[in-house]
C-alpha positions in Angstrom: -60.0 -44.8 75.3 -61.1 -47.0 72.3 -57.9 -48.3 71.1 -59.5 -49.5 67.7 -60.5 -45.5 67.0 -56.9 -45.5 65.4 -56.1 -48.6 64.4 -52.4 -48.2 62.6 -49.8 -45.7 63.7 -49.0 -42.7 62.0 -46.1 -43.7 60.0 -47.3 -46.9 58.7 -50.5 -45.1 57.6 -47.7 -42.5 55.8 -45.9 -45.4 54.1 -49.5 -46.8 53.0 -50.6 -43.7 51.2 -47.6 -43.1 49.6 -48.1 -46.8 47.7 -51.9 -45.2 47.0 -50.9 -42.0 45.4 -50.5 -42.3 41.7 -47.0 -41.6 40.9 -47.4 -39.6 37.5 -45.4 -37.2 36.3 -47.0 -36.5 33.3 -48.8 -33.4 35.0 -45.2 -31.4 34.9 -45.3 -31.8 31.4 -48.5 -30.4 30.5 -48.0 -26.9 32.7 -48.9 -24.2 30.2 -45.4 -22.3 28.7 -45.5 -18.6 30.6 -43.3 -17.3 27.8 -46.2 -17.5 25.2 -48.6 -15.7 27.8 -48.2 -12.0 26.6 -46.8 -9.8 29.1 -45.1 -12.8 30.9 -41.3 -13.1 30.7 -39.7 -16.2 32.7 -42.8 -16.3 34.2 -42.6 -12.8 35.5 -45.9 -10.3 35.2 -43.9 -7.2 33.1 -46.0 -3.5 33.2 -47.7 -3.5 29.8 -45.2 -0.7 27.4 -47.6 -0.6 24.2 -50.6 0.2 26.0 -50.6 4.5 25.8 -52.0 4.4 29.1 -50.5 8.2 31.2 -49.2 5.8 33.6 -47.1 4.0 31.3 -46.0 7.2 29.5 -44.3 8.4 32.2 -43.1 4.9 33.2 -41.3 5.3 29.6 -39.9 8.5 30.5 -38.4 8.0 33.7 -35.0 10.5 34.6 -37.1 13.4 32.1 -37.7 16.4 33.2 -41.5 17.4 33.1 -44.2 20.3 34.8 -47.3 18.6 35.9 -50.1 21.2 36.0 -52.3 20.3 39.2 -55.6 21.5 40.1 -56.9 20.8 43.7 -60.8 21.9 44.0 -61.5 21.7 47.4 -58.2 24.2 48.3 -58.1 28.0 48.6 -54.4 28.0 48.9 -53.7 25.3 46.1 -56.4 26.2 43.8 -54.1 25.3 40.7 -50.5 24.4 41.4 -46.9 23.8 38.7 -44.7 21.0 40.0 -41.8 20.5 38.0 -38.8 17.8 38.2 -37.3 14.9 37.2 -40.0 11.5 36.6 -38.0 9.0 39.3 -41.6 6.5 39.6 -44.4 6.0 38.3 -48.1 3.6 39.5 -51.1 3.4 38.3 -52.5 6.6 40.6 -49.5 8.2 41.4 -45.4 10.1 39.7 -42.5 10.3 42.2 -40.5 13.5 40.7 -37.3 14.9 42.2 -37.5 18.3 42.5 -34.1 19.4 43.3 -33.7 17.1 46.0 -37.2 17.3 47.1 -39.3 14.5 46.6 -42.6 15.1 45.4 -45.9 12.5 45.0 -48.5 13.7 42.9 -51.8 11.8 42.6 -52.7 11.5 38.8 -56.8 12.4 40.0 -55.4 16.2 40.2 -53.3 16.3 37.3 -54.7 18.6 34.4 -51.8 18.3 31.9 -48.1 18.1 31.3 -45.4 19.6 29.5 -41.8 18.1 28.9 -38.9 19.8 27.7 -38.1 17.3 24.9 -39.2 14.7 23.2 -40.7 12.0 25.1 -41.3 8.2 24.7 -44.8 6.5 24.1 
């Protein structure tokens, strides 16, 4: 073995680097401020609330009761379906409701409409 392929030993070439590397801190300082960025808080992606989006309108009505009116084109037995509970979730394709203790996930591609029992928040 060639014994000048490595000629210093690990740590010293460690030591020597750290001497090499700039020491600058001036690149902490100039890290963009998350607050300003809108829909950032503490640095922290929040769901958009003013965009009237369906997803978000039932993200604003969680614990309401609502029928979602369902169609399903491809089914003989489900042609057009009525589920209706309490919002517990929503996403960007789906609503989690509680229907009586059942838990029901609706796609939003089937939904048609949906009726609420109250006022609702948007």
């Amino acid at each position: 073995m060639n014994n000048n392929y490595y000629p210093q030993s690990i740590p010293s070439v460690i030591n020597n680097r750290q001497n090499v590397m700039p020491n600058n801190n001036s690149n902490i300082n100039n890290l963009p401020n998350l607050n300003n960025i809108p829909g950032m808080e503490n640095g922290v992606n929040l769901p958009p609330t003013n965009i009237d989006y369906v997803d978000n309108i039932f993200r604003l009505n969680i614990g309401k009761e609502a029928s979602f009116y369902l169609s399903y084109s491809d089914s003989i037995e489900w042609r057009d379906k009525v589920f209706t509970g309490i919002i517990r979730e929503s996403g960007k394709d789906y609503v989690l409701l509680d229907s009586n203790g059942t838990w029901i996930l609706i796609w939003m591609i089937y939904i048609n409409y949906v009726t609420f029992n109250g006022p609702i928040n948007y």
